[in-house]
N, C-alpha and C positions, 0 to 999 in steps of 0.2 A: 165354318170356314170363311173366311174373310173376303171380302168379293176382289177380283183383281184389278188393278187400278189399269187404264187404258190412255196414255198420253198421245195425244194427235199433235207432231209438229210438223212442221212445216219445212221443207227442207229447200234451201237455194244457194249451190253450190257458186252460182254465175262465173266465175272468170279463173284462167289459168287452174294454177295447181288449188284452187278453190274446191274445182270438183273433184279431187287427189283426197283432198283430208277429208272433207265431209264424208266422200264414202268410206273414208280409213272410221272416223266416228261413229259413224252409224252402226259399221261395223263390231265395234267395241258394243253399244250400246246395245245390239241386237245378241251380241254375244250372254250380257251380264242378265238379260231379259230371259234368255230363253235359263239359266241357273237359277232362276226366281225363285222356284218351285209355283208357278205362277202369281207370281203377290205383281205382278205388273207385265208391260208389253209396251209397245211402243209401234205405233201406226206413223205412217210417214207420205205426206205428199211433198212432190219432187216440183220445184217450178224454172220454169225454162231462163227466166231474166237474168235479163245482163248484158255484155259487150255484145255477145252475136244476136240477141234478140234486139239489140237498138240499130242494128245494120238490118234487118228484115224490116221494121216497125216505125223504127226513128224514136225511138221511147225505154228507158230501163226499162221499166217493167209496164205489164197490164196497165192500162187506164184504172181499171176496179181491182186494183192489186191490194190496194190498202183496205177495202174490204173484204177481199179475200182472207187476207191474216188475221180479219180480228177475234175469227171463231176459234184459233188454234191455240193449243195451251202453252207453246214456244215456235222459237223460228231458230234453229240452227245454222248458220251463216258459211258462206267459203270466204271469198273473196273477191274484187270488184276492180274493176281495170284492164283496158287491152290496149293498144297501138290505136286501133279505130276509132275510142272515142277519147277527148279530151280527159285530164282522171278531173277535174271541176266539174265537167259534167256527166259521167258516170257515176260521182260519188254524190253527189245532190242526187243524181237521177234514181237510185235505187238504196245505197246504204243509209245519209243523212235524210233520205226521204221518208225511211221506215223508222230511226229512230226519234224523229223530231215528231213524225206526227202521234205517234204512238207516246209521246214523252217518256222514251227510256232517259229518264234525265240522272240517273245514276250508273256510270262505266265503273266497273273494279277492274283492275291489272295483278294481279298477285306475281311477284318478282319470286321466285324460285330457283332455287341452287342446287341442282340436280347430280345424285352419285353416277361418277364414270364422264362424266360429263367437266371439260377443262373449264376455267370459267376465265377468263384474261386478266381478274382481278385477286391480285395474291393474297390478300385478305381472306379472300372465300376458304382458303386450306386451311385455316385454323381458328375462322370465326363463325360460329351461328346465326347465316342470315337470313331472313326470314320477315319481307316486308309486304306489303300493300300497296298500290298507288290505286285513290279515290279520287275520281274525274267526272267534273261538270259537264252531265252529257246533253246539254239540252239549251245551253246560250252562251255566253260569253265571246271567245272571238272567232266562234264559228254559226256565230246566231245570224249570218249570209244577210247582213243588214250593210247599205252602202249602195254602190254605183259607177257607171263611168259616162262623164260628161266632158262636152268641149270642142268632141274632135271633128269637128268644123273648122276650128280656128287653123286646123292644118298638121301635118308631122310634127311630131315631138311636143302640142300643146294640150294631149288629153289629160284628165286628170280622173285619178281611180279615188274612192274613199270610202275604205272599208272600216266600219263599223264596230266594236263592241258593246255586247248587253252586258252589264249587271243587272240584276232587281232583286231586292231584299228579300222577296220568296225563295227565287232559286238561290241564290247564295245563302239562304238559312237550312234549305232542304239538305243540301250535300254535306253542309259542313254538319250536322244534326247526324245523317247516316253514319258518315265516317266517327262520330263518337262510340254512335250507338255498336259501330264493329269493332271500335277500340275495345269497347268494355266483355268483348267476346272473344278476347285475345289474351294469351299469357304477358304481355307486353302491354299494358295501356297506355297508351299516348299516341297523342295526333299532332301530325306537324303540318301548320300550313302554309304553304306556299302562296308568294304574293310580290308583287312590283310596285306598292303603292308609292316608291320615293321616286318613280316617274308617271306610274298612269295614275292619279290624283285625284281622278273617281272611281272611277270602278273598283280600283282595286283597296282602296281608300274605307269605299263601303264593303266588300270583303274581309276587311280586315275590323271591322268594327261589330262585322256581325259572328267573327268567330271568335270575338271577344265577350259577345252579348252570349253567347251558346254554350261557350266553356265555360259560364258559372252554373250549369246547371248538371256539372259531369264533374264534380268536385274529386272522384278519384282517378281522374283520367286525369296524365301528363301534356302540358300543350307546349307549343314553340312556333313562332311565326318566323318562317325564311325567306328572304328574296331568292327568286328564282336561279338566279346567276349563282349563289351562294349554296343552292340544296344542288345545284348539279355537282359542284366539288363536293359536298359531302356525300353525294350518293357514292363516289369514288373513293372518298378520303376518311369518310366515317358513317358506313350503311351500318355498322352494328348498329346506332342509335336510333334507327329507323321502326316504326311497326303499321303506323297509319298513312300516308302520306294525302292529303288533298289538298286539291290545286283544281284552277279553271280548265277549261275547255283546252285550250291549247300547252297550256304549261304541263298539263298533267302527259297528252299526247307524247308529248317530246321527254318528259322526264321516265316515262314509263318503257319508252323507246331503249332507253340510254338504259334504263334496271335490267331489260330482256339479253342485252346486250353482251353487260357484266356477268349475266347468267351463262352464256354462252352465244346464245344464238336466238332471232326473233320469232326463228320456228319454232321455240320452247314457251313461247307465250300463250296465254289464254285469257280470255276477257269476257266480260256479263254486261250487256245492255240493258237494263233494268227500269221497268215501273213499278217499282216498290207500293206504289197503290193499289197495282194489280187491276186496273182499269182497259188494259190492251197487254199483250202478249211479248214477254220481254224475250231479247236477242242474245243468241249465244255465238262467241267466233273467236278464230284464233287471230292476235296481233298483227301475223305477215301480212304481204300483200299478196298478188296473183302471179308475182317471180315470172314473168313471160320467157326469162332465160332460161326456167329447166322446166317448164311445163308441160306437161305429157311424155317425160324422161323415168316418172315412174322412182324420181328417187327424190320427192319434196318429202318433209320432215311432217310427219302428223300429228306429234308431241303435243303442238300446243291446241289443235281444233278439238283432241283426247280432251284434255284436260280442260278445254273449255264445254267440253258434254259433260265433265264431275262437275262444274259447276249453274249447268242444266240442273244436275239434281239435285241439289243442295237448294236449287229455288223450288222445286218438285217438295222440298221436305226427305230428299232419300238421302240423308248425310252419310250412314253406314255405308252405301253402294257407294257414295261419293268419294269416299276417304278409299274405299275398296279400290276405284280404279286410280288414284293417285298413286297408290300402293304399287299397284302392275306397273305404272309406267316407271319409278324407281328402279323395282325389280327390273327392270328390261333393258336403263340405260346401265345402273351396276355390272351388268350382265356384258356389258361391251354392244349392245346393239342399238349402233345408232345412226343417223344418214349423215351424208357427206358434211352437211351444214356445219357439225360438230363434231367433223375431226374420223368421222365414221366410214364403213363401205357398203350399209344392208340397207336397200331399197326399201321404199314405202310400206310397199305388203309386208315385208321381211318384219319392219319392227312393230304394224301392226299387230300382225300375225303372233309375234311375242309378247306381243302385251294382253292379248286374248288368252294364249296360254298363265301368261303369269296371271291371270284373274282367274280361271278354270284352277290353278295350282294352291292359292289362297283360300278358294273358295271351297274345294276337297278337306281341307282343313280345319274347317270353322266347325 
């Protein structure tokens, strides 16, 4: 008998409806564990960081927090942000503090178009969409390089100058992943996203190194877009979509706009990734901590789900992976789904159905 696999993650809910989904997650996840027949389990330590632990402390998180995570085989993520603290510095202070030093330098977005679920883009009712967006997670123009100086000279003479990185590793890494998932797709092709006919370095050298890359992926489809230009088509022609990569911030905001189209950004899931597997890559859903409906009991868990299937799929558990993508279809088909899309069943509520429809699959198999 095969001995049971025992994942230790780490669990930090920190802000708003953050600790809403995480426990919606876990919940799923402790669901599909206990149908294992024991082939796995899932051990879970909870940690306090965040907005109300920097009003006690003055700090996101522990001092030796980043040591703390390094033993864990993942960190499941809520969300980051409250009234109290500025989000520049809660989001340095605990999100980009874990993914920078831990180099999860590769974020995936998978944009999904969910049955039962409106989407505001009329295309989606008669077209197969079904895209990616692959995000520089690790410099470009969130690599917090810059300053502000001056303001001596008096009101109105300070001067802010923030920074972007490129460097030919990280722009070869991302653009390299994102083939390498092209060629794991029914669709191969990658489009990349770029601004070189204004930022005249960085993105200059972006553009030369996804040209150096793509001859070595000779069946993969390529296309270089300006930013301004892949936002209309994300609108105007997402069939032709299946890779999408782009830096640091372009990719943020383009991915922003995909969840959107989808319906709503509580249908999003995302992967923090060290694809080296040197430190313990991050799993979370797209939203933020919604302070407007927080502890209302009716945030959308869709996407923090669907970012635990793609916990395992770095786990290597693709069958359980595709299994709970599965329940969560079944669930939204089903008519069950929170306000955010159109819906009236609270958090537990669609949880609670999507545990069922995994229990219902899984009687089956």
């Amino acid at each position: 008998m095969a001995e049971r696999q025992i994942f230790n993650i780490a669990s930090i809910p920190a802000d708003g409806v953050g600790k809403e989904v995480v426990a919606a997650g876990r919940r799923v996840l402790d669901a599909l564990a206990e149908q294992s027949g024991g082939k796995f389990s899932f051990h879970w330590t909870e940690f306090p960081w965040g907005s109300r632990y920097y009003a006690e402390h003055g700090a996101m998180m522990s001092p030796d927090g980043l040591e703390k995570l390094k033993s864990f085989d993942a960190i499941y993520f809520g969300a980051v942000g409250w009234e109290n603290v500025p989000d520049h510095v809660s989001l340095w202070g605990l999100r980009l503090n874990i993914t920078q030093n831990f180099d999860q330098w590769a974020n995936i977005r998978p944009v999904k178009f969910l049955p039962g679920v409106e989407s505001p883009l009329r295309k989606a009712d008669h077209a197969e969409l079904d895209w990616v967006v692959v995000r520089e997670n690790s410099e470009g123009e969130y690599a917090g390089l810059g300053g502000r100086n001056l303001s001596g000279r008096g009101p109105g003479n300070e001067v802010a100058i923030q920074s972007s990185l490129f460097t030919e590793k990280g722009c070869e890494r991302i653009i390299r992943f994102a083939f390498d998932l092209a060629r794991t797709r029914t669709v191969k092709k990658v489009s990349s996203v770029t601004k070189s006919n204004a930022q005249q370095y960085g993105m200059v050298l972006w553009d030369e190194v996804f040209v150096r890359v793509a001859k070595d992926y000779p069946d993969v489809q390529t296309e270089s877009v300006l930013v301004d230009a892949m936002s209309a088509k994300f609108v105007l022609h997402p069939e032709d979509l299946s890779v999408v990569v782009a830096s640091n911030l372009n990719a943020d905001i383009l991915s922003d706009l995909g969840s959107a189209m989808a319906g709503s950004l509580g249908l999003a899931a995302s992967a923090n990734l060290n694809p080296d597997r040197n430190f313990p890559s991050m799993f979370e859903p797209v939203h933020g901590s919604a302070p407007d409906i927080a502890g209302q009991g009716i945030s959308n868990p869709t996407g923090a789900i669907a970012s635990a299937a793609l916990m395992l799929d770095h786990f290597g558990l693709h069958d359980e992976a595709r299994q709970i993508e599965s329940a969560i279809e079944s669930t939204t088909a089903a008519g069950h789904l929170t306000r955010d899309v159109g819906g009236t069943a609270s958090t537990e509520q669609v949880t609670e159905a999507i545990v069922r429809a995994l229990s219902n699959s899984l009687a089956t198999v």
